[in-house]
N, C-alpha and C positions, 0 to 999 in steps of 0.2 A: 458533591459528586464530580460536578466539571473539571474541581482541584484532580481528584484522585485521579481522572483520565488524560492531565495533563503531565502529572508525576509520573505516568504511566508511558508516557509518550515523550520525554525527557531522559526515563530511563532504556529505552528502545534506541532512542537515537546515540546514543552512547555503549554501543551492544559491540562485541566484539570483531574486528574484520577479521579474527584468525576462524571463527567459527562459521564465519558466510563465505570462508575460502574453501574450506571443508567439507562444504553441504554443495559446491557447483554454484552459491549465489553470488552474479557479480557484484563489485564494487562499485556503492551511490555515494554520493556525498550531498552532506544536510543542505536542503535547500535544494535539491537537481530536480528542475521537472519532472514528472509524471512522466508525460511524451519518452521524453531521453528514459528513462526507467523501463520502459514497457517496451523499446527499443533492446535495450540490454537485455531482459528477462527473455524474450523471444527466441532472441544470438543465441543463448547460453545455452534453446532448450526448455525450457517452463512454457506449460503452458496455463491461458485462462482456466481460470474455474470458477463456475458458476454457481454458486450454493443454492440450495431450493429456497434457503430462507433470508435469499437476496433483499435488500425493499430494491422498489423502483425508482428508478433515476426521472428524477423530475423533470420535465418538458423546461429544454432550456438552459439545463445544469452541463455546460464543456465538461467539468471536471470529471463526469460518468460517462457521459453520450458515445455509444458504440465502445463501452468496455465492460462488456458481459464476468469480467472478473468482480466489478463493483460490488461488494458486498452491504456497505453504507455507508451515506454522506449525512453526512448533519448540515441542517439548514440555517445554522446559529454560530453565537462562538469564533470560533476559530477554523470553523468549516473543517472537520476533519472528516477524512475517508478512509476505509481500509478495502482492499483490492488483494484477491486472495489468485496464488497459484498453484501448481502442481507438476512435478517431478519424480519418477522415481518413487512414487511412494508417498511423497515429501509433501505437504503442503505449508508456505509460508504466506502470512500477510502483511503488505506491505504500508503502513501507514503513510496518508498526509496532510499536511494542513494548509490550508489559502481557500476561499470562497471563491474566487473567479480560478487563477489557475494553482489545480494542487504540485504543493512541493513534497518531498523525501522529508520526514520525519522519526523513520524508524523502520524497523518488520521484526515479525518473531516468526518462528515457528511453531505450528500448530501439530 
């Protein structure tokens, strides 16, 4: 299963800039902080969203703490998180991976 969600997130990161020009999302590049990402997303207009069926951000966890977009972090692995937003209509989430600080890994569209 871990393969398939990193194939997953392999092919995320490799997603189109002409279709995240299109939708209003700005431009990340692999590996950019979270911080710098959450930064951009704000500028552009998106806002957090909060899913009801959030988990919670573990006491202690930077990578969530006071980002109510946090949808899930894994506590294993490759730490990955996906952090969802909304515009317009629109909601994208923004995948990443690193256990202490999350990097850009990808986003899709939901």
């Amino acid at each position: 299963m871990m393969r398939n969600i990193h194939t997953l997130f392999l092919l995320l990161a490799i997603s189109s800039p002409v279709i995240a020009m299109q939708s209003g999302l700005p431009r990340f590049k692999k590996s950019e902080n979270y911080s710098s990402i959450r930064v951009k997303m704000l500028k552009a207009g998106w806002k957090p969203f909060h899913s009801p069926d959030a988990d919670k951000c573990m006491n202690g966890d930077k990578r969530c703490k006071g980002r109510p977009e946090m949808e899930s972090c894994a506590g294993t692995g490759l730490g990955n998180c996906k952090f969802l937003w909304k515009r317009r209509g629109k909601t994208v989430a923004i995948f990443t991976i690193g256990e202490n600080d999350a990097e850009y890994s990808g986003h899709e569209f939901q």
